[in-house]
N, C-alpha and C positions, 0 to 999 in steps of 0.2 A: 528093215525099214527102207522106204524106197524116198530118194532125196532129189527129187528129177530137178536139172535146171536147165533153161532153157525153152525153145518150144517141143511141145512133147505132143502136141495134137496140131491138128492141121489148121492151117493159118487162113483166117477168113475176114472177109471186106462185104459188112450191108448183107450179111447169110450166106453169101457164096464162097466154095473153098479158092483159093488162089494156084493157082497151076504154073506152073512154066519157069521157077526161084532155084534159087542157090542157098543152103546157107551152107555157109566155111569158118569153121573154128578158129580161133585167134590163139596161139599156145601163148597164153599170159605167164606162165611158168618157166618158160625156157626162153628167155628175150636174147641169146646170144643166136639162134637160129630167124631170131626177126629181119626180113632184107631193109638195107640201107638207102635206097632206092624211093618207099615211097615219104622219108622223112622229109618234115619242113624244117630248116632253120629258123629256130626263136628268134633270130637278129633280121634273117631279110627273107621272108616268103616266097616261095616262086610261085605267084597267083598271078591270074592272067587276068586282066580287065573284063570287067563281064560275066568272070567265073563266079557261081554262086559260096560265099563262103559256108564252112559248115559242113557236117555228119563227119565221117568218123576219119577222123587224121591225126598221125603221129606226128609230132614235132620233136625237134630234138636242139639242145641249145648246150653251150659248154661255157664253162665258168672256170674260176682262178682262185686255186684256194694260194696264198703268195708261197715261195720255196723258206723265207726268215719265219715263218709261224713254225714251232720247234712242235706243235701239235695242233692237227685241227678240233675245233670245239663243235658240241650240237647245236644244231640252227633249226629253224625249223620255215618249210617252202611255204610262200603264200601265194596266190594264184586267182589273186583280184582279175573279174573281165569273164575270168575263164568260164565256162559251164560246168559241164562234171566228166570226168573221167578215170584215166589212173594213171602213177607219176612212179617215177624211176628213177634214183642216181648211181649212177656206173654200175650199173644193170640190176640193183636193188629195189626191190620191190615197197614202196614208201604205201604205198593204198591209193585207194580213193578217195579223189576233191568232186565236192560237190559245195562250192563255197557261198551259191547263192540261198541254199536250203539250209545252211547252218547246222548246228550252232559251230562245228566244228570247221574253223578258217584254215587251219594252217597244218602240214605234218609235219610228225617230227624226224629229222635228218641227221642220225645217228655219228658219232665225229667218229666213229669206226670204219664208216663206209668213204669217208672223202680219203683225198693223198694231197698233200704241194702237188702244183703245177694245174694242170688240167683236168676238170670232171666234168661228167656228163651228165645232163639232166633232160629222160625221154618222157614225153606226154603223149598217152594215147587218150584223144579230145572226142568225147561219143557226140556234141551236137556241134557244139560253134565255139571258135575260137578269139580272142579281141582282138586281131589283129585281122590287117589287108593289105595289098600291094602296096596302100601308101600311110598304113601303121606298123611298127613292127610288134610284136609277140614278146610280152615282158612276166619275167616270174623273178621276184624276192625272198631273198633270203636274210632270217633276220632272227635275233638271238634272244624273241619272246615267242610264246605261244598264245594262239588268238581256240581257246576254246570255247567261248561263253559268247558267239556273232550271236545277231540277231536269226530269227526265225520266222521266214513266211506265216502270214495269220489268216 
C-alpha cells in the first residue's frame, strides 16, 4: 500500500511547473535535534517592526509547575489567537491545534510529562501567530477539556 505524504508531483502556479524551490523536512519526531536558534519566546518576541508576522515559526515558552505540589496533575493547553500547528511539553509530542476549525480546543497534558520547577512548552506555528513586538504570545493551561468548540459553517 503506498501512503505518500507530502508533495509527491510537481508543484505548479496557473499550469506552469515551479523551478528553482527547496523543500527541507522538519524531523517532527526527534525535537531534541531541533536548533534553539530559530525559537521565539512566548513572553517577549524578537519581531522587528515592519516584519510581517506569520508562516512557519517555532515558539517556545516555559512555565512553573510550583516545587510544594507533591504531584503534578493533567491539564490540558489551550491556544486561543493561535492558528494551527503542533505543540510540545518538555519535548512530548501533545499533537495538533487547529483551534479555530474545532471542535477540538484544547490537548491533553499528560501529569507524567510535567516535573516541579520548569517546563517547556514548543510550538511549531504553520501560519500566524497572536502575537507581535507589542503583544506578547499567550497559551493556557487549564484543568477542563474544551472538546465540543464550535465549528466553521
Amino acid at each position: 500500500m503506498d501512503d505518500f505524504k507530502g508533495i509527491t508531483s510537481n508543484a505548479t502556479l496557473n499550469g506552469h511547473i515551479l523551478e528553482g524551490w527547496n523543500m527541507t523536512a522538519i524531523p517532527l519526531t526527534d525535537t531534541s535535534i531541533l536548533p534553539d536558534a530559530p525559537l521565539r519566546s512566548l513572553h517577549h518576541p524578537p519581531v522587528t517592526p515592519g516584519t510581517p508576522s506569520g508562516g512557519l515559526t517555532f515558539y517556545r515558552g516555559i512555565f512553573t509547575v510550583p516545587d510544594e505540589d507533591p504531584h503534578p496533575l493533567n491539564t490540558f493547553l489551550r491556544l486561543d489567537g493561535w492558528s494551527k500547528g503542533v505543540a510540545w511539553v518538555n519535548r512530548f509530542c501533545l499533537g495538533r491545534y487547529w483551534p479555530e476549525v474545532g471542535p477540538q480546543i484544547t490537548l491533553y497534558v499528560p501529569w507524567s510529562i510535567l516535573k516541579r520547577g520548569q517546563n517547556e512548552l514548543l510550538l511549531l506555528e504553520l501560519e500566524s501567530a497572536p502575537c507581535s513586538s507589542s503583544l506578547p504570545c499567550t497559551a493556557t493551561l487549564q484543568d477542563k477539556h474544551v472538546l465540543d468548540g464550535p465549528t466553521p459553517t
